[in-house]
Phi, psi and omega in degrees: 000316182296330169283324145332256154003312161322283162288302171310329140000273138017273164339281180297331170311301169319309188309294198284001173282325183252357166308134164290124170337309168299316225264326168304321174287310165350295192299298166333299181289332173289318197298314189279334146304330159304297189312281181333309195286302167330317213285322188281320174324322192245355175258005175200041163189142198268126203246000185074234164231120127281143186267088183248129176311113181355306162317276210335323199260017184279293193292332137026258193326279182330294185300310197282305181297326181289331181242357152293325191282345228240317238239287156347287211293330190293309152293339195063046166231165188282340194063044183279280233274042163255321152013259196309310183284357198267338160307280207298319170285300150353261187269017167046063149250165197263153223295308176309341139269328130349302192276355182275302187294350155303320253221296194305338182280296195320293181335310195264320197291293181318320171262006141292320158330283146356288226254281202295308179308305178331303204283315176270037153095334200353311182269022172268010153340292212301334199267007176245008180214045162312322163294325199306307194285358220253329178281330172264297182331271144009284176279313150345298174302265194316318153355297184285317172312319195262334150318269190322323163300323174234059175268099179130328192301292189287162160299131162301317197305331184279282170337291198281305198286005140319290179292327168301342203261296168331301183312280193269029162278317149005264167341303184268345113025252200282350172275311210276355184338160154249193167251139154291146185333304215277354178259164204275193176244357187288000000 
């Protein structure tokens, strides 16, 4: 999966640096419906294992980290929760190692992300919109501290459809974007 990942990473990163401004929020926004639906989809239906013989579940592995990695770079996420079930249905581990091995796939695949965005200048924003990131940056942090504080608190029955109902509050968002006048179509 990590080499998969890897690569669509890569891919994907490369893809929305040439992508039109319109056609990325397009994409973004199908993307956070595809999220929304995962996210209840797998929290309210049991998918079980596949039993594949080892080759299979190699190229598997490989094709499914490539368009997660593809999916990561794009959106700008670590990609666990397409991650984690796809561990667990796959190689039939249990969730909680499933989310350690997320973590070990997420990390290299975002700096790969990282290092392609990086080579077309993608991030000299950040140096003209320093408090912005600085704010986010921040919130982000406390944001994961206090989830993780308050994991097992909130109800799944409360949790997922929120976030799901936020995802695709998103969504229709980022489809209706406009572009501001002053940016280019690339």
């Amino acid at each position: 999966m990590l080499a998969g990942s890897l690569l669509g990473a890569w891919a994907g990163a490369a893809w929305a640096v040439r992508m039109r401004t319109a056609t990325l929020y397009k994409v973004l926004a199908a993307l956070m419906v595809l999220m929304a639906a995962a996210l209840v989809l797998t929290h309210v239906t049991s998918l079980g294992v596949l039993d594949l013989p080892p080759a299979l579940q190699a190229v598997i592995g490989v094709a499914a980290g490539f368009g997660i990695g593809v999916v990561a770079a794009i959106m700008g996420v670590a990609g666990g929760e397409l991650l984690i079930p796809t561990i667990v249905l796959l190689y039939d581990v249990d969730i909680k190692t499933a989310g350690s091995l997320s973590l070990l796939v997420s990390l290299p695949t975002m700096l790969v992300a990282f290092a392609r965005y990086s080579r077309d200048n993608s991030f000299s924003v950040l140096r003209h919109n320093l408090r912005f990131a600085t704010v986010m940056v921040t919130g982000s942090i406390t944001g994961a501290l206090l989830g993780g504080l308050l994991l097992g608190v909130i109800p799944d029955l409360v949790l997922i459809p929120t976030l799901a109902a936020v995802l695709l509050i998103s969504a229709i968002k980022l489809a209706r974007h406009n572009r501001p006048p002053h940016e280019s179509a690339n």
